[in-house]
C-alpha positions, 0 to 999 in steps of 0.5 A: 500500500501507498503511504501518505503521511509523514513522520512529522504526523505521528506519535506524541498524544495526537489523536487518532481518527475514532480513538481517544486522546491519551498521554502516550506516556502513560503506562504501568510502572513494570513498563516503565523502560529498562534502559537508556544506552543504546549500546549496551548489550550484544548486537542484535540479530534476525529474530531479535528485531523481527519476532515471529510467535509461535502459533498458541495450542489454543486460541485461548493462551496467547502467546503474547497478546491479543488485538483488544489488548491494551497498550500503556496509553489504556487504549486497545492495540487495534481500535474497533472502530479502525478496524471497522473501517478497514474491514469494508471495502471500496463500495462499504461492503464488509469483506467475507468472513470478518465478522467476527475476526475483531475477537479472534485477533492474536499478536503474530509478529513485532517489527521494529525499525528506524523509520517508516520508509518513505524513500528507498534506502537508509533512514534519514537519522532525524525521522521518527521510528516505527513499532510494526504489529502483525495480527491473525484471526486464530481458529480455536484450535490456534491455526491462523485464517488467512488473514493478515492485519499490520498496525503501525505506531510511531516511536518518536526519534528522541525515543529510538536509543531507549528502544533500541537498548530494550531490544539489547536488553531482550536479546541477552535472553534470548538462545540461539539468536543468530541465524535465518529469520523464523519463529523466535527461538526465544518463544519457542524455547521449553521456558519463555515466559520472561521473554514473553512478558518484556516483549508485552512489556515493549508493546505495550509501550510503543503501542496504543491509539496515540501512536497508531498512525497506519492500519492495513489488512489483507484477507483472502474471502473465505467463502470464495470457491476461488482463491481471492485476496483483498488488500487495503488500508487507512492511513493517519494524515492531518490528524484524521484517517483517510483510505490509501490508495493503491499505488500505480492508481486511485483505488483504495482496495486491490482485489489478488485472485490465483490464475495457476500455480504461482500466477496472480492476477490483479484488479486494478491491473497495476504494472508498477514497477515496469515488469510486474506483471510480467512476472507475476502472470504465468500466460505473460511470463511464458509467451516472452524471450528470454530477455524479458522474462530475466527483465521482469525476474529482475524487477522482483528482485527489486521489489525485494530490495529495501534500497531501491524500493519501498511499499509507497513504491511498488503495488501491494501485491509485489511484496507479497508474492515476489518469493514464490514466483521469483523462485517458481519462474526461476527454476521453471527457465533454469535461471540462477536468482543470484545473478539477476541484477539489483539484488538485495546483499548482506552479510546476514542471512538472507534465506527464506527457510524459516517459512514456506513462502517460496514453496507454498503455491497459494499464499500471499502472506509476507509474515504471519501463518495460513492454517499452521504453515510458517509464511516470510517472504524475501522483502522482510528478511531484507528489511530485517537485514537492513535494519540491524545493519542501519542499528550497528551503523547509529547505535553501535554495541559496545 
């Protein structure tokens, strides 16, 4: 999705559209932030700034927290009546099977990162960070509904070394940090709890209707026969929440169907950036030479790189269908991923096997579950990378 709002309009006690004005500030004092020096600490690693909780046995005992939750602020994580608003669609038609996903919604991930790019590459050092939460509906059996809510909160610029030092903080408990990006090794671990309850802790500092600035969702229609994806959001500009359009045009809903294996088409058709949809539909990939078809494998390689492009930058489905149908089309012409230009390095590690999102054939998710099925995408391992490489760079460990 496009992003309209700047960093100068979130954060503080600035009211969100439908919520209530609090003192961001406000909180328990066991919230109360555990440290001041950024470089205290370890160097962080994947997991530590992108933690993905392991799905609950139960919808019952949430491994971290639960939408309807509340942030420090004493306001819920996701306010209803935001959620409301993204749970229609362009016409105001409520999308298939929400009705009560609201109840169900469970803390799946935390992101951290430096800013809200706007821009492709670094974060400018003056711009406030964000606390990035991905929420699913669980069944009651705790297996995820293919649906996908991420909320974003500002963190105000004079507040990123203190975050950044309770991420340290955190990473001290934390076994097996270093490796791919996947379910956090710390919440998966035999005894988590404290663990568990500095990440609520973390949350619920940085979280809250105060802070919120951006809300999105994309859901498949469960009561569809075919595979169908919607993907829209509201976004914070001027104190008040608007709809975000899709980039490449004015609507504010895109609708994804499957066509085939690892073959998406898009409604509004949307070829941005150049080679999209060349990549993406299977009927378009297979009838071109061969430059092309590497044109259009390079195009995904960019939508994955945190350097060239950006969400405000590429359609909303790039993002989250680039890892499977960059590998399906690579493997099916015998072209190496790893010699297309534009592709993102680093020296983390950059593979997807933590998840299932370069194998399963029908999904979009970019971090979350479908059903019990671990989903990362490619662009937020990059992301991942490029975070701890711009944290070791301004608030290097000691």
């Amino acid at each position: 999705m496009t992003s309209t709002g700047g960093a100068s309009g979130a954060g503080g006690a600035s009211g969100a559209g439908g919520g209530i004005l609090v003192d961001a500030g406000a909180g328990d004092a066991k919230d109360a932030p555990v440290a001041s020096d950024a470089s205290a600490g370890p160097p962080l690693a994947m997991n530590d700034v992108t933690i993905l909780a392991p799905l609950p046995s139960s919808s019952a005992t949430p491994v971290l927290l639960r939408g309807t939750d509340l942030a420090g602020d004493g306001t819920p994580l996701v306010p209803r009546a935001l959620f409301d608003r993204v749970v229609v669609d362009g016409s105001g038609q409520l999308l298939p099977t929400l009705e009560t996903a609201y109840e169900r919604l469970h803390l799946i991930a935390v992101r951290f990162d430096l800013c809200d790019r706007h821009l492709p590459g670094p974060c400018p050092s003056e711009e406030d960070g964000r606390l990035r939460l991905v929420f699913q509906p669980l069944a009651t059996n705790g297996w995820a509904d293919d649906m996908g809510f991420h909320a974003f909160y500002s963190i105000r610029n004079d507040e990123l070394a203190g975050a950044v030092a309770e991420l340290r903080e955190l990473a001290r408990g934390a076994p097996f940090p270093w490796g791919p990006l996947g379910a956090s090794p710390a919440l998966t671990a035999a005894d988590h709890t404290l663990y568990a309850e500095k990440v609520r802790a973390f949350v619920r500092r940085y979280g809250g209707t105060a802070r919120l600035v951006r809300l999105t969702i994309n859901a498949q229609d469960l009561k569809s026969a075919a595979f169908r994806w919607m993907l829209r959001g509201v976004e914070k500009k001027d104190g008040a929440f608007i709809d975000m359009p899709i980039v490449g045009g004015s609507a504010v809903t895109e609708t994804v169907f499957t066509s085939g294996s690892a073959s998406f088409d898009v409604q509004p058709m949307t070829d941005t950036p150049p080679g999209l949809l060349g990549a993406i539909v299977s009927g378009r990939f297979n009838a071109a030479d061969i430059d092309t078809q590497r044109a259009s494998l390079a195009a995904l390689t960019a939508v994955d790189n945190p350097l060239t492009h950006t969400p405000e930058t590429v359609a909303c489905v790039a993002c989250h269908v680039s890892t499977l149908v960059l590998q399906t089309r690579a493997d099916s012409r015998a072209i190496d991923p790893y010699t297309l230009p534009g592709r993102y390095t680093s020296a983390f590690d950059l593979s997807t096997g933590g998840g299932e999102s370069g194998k399963t054939q029908i999904a979009i998710r970019a971090l979350g579950y479908r059903g019990n099925v671990t989903l990362i995408s490619q662009r937020v391992v990059n992301e991942t990378a490029q975070v701890l490489t711009e944290i070791e760079a301004r608030f290097p460990a000691r």
